[in-house]
N, C-alpha and C positions, 0 to 999 in steps of 0.2 A: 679345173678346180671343182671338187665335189664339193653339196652342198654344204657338208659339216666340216669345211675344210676348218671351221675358226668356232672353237666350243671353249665351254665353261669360260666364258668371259668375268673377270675379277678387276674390280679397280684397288690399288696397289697405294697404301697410305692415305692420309688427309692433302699431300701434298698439292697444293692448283698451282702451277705455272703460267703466267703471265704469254711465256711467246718458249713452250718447251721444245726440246727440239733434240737432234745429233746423239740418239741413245745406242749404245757402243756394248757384249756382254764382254767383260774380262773373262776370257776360261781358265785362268790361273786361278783368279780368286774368286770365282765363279760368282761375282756381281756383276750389275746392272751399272753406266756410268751416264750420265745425260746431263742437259744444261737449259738452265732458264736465259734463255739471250737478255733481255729486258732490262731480269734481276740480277744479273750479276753472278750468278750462283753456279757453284757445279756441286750437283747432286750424285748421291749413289747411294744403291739398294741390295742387300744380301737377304736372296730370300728363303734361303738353306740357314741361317742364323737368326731365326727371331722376327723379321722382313723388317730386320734394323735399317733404318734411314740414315745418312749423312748429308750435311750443308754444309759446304765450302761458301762465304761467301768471295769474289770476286775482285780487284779496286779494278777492272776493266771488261769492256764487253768481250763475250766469250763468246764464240757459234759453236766450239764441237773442242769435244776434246777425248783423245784420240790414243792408242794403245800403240807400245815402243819395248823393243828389245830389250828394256832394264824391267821388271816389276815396281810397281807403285812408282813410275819414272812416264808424266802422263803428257802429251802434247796437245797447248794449247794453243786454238788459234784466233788472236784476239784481234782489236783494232788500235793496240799498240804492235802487233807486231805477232811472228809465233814464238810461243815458251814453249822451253821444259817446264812442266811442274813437279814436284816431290810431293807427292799425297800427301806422307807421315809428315814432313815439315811445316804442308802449306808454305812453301819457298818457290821461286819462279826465278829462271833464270832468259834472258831474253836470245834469241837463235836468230834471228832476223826481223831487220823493221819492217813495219808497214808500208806498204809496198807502191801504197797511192795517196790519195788525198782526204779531208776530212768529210768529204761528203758521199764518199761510200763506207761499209763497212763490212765482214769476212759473214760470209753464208753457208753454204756446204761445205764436206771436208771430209775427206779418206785416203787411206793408203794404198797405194797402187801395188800391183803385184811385185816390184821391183821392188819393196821398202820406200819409194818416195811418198811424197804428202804432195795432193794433188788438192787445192781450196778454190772457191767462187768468193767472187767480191760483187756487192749490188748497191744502185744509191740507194742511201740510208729512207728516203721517201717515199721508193718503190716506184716514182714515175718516170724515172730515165732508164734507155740502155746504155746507163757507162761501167754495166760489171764487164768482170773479166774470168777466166779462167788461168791459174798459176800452178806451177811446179816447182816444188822446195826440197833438197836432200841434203843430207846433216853436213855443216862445216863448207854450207854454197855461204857468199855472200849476201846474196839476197835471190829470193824467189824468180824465176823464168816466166815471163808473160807467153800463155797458149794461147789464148783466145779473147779476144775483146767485142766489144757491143751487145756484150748479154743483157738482160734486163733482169730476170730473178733467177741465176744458174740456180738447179737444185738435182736430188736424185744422180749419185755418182755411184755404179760400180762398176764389175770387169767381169765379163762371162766370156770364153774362149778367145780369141784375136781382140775385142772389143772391149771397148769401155765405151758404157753408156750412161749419157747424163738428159736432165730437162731443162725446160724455160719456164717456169711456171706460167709467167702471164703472158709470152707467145705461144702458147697451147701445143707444145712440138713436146716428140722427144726426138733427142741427136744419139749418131752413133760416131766414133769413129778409130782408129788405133790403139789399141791397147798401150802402145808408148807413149803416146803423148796425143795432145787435143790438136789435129792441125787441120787447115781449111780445105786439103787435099785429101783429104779421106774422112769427111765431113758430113755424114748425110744426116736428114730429118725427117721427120713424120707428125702430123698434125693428131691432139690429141682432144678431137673435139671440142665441146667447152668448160672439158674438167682443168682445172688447175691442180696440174702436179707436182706435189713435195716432194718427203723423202720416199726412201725405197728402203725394204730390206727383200735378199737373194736368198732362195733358197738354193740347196748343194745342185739341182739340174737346170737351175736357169730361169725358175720363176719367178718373175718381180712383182711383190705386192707393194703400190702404191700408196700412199694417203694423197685424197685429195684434198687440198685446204676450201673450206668452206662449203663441202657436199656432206658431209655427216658417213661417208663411205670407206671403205679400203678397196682398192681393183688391181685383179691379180691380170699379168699380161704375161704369155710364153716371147723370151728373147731368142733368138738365131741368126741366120743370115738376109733376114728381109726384114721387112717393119713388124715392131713388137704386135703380139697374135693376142687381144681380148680372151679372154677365160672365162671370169666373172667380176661382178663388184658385192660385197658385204657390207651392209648400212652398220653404221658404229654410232654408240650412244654418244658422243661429242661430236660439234659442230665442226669446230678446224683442226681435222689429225692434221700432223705437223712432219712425221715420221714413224721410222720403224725397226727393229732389230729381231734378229731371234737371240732367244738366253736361254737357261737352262743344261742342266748335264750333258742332254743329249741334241742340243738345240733344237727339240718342237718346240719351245714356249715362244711365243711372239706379243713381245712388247710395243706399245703404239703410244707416244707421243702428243702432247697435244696442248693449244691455245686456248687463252679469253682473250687476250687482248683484241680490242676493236667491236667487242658485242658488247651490243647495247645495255642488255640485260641479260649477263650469261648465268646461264642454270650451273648450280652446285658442282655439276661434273665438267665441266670445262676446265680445262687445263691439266685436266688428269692424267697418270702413268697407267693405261689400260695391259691388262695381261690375256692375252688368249691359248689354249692347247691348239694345238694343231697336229694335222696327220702332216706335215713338214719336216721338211731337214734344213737346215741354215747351214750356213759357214762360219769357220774360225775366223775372229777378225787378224786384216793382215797387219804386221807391226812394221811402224817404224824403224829403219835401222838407226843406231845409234853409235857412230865408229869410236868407241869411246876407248880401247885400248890400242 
């Protein structure tokens, strides 16, 4: 990762997010889609349009919400359960219930190269490992449990045979089958004493990091052994939260991010940070939707 891998840094609105997170670019409609966990909120940005802003607010917690073979046809996955949502309506319709009990609630979430929706559950306190890792595909009954005894799953994508995800507060990151999460093709790697969020993939394989509460982004080459250190970028906010690339041609890398839990956070906490980058990102993958 060269030094100027991350220029012209811009913050994006007045917007501060409480606990932001799961920022997703639609390349249809070439916005930004992200969610305040907290508030209830699902946000969106067009910055080819004016860098007009939208608030959806919420009536449930929301971790991520996610692009699906219908346009403006959005998936949400909450702690009632995962929706459909209809943007243009603000209408929800329920897909599956919740899948556990009241004292976890949904954390990561993406789409697997298959079209599935692949989500983490973590206690809602942060001090136990009873999350889990699940797999949902449209018109199951309810969600497939992969993996249990997580403590904060986070960072989920898919680079060649693999899907890779982290623990935030066991300091690991895990690899294992690009089909599904199993304990037979399971490995981990310790990741010092950063605590890692999300991730966004560049098209060859580079994962840039947020780490929550280092003020940082740290880029790592993925392959067939343990993810390979690059570099890390200090960032003007205490806890990135996550990360996506957007933009026409996906250089532009969007960065996520908290106040909840500082004491006295400064102005910029919670902010939609924008950077150029000499990057390439990926299309996000969509939901299938078997709906004819």
């Amino acid at each position: 990762m060269n030094h100027d891998a991350l220029q012209n840094p811009s913050i994006v609105d007045n917007y501060r997010a409480m606990l932001g997170e799961s920022p997703v670019w639609c390349f249809r409609s070439q916005s930004l889609i992200w969610v305040d966990i907290l508030q209830h909120r699902l946000l969106r940005y067009w910055p080819q349009r004016d860098d007009r802003i939208e608030i959806h607010e919420l009536p449930f917690l929301c971790s991520a919400a996610l692009l699906t073979t219908e346009p403006e046809q959005f998936l949400l996955v909450t702690t009632q359960g995962v929706m459909l949502y209809d943007y243009r309506q603000q209408s929800y319709r329920l897909l599956c219930c919740w899948p556990e009990d009241h004292r976890t609630r949904p954390n990561e979430a993406a789409i697997a190269p298959d079209g599935s929706l692949w989500f983490s559950t973590m206690d809602k306190t942060a001090q136990l490992a009873i999350g889990s890792w699940y797999r949902f595909t449209y018109g199951s009954v309810q969600a497939e449990r992969m993996l249990s005894g997580q403590h904060v799953p986070n960072t989920l994508v898919w680079h060649g045979k693999h899907a890779w995800f982290a623990d935030t507060f066991r300091h690991c990151f895990c690899r294992c089958d690009a089909q599904r999460i199993s304990e037979s093709t399971l490995h981990e790697w310790p990741i010092a004493s950063l605590m890692a969020d999300g991730s966004a993939l560049t098209h060859n394989g580079i994962l840039l990091n947020a780490c929550w509460g280092s003020a940082c982004i740290t880029a790592y080459r993925l392959g067939d052994a343990a993810p390979e250190w690059l570099a890390t970028h200090s960032l003007p906010v205490t806890q990135p939260t996550s990360a996506a690339f957007g933009g026409p041609d996906l250089h532009d890398l969007y960065i996520t991010s908290a106040s909840d839990g500082l004491v006295e956070p400064a102005n910029i906490e919670g902010a939609l940070l924008r950077y150029q980058t000499s990057y390439t990102g990926q299309r996000a993958t969509l939901f299938t939707l078997n709906t004819h």
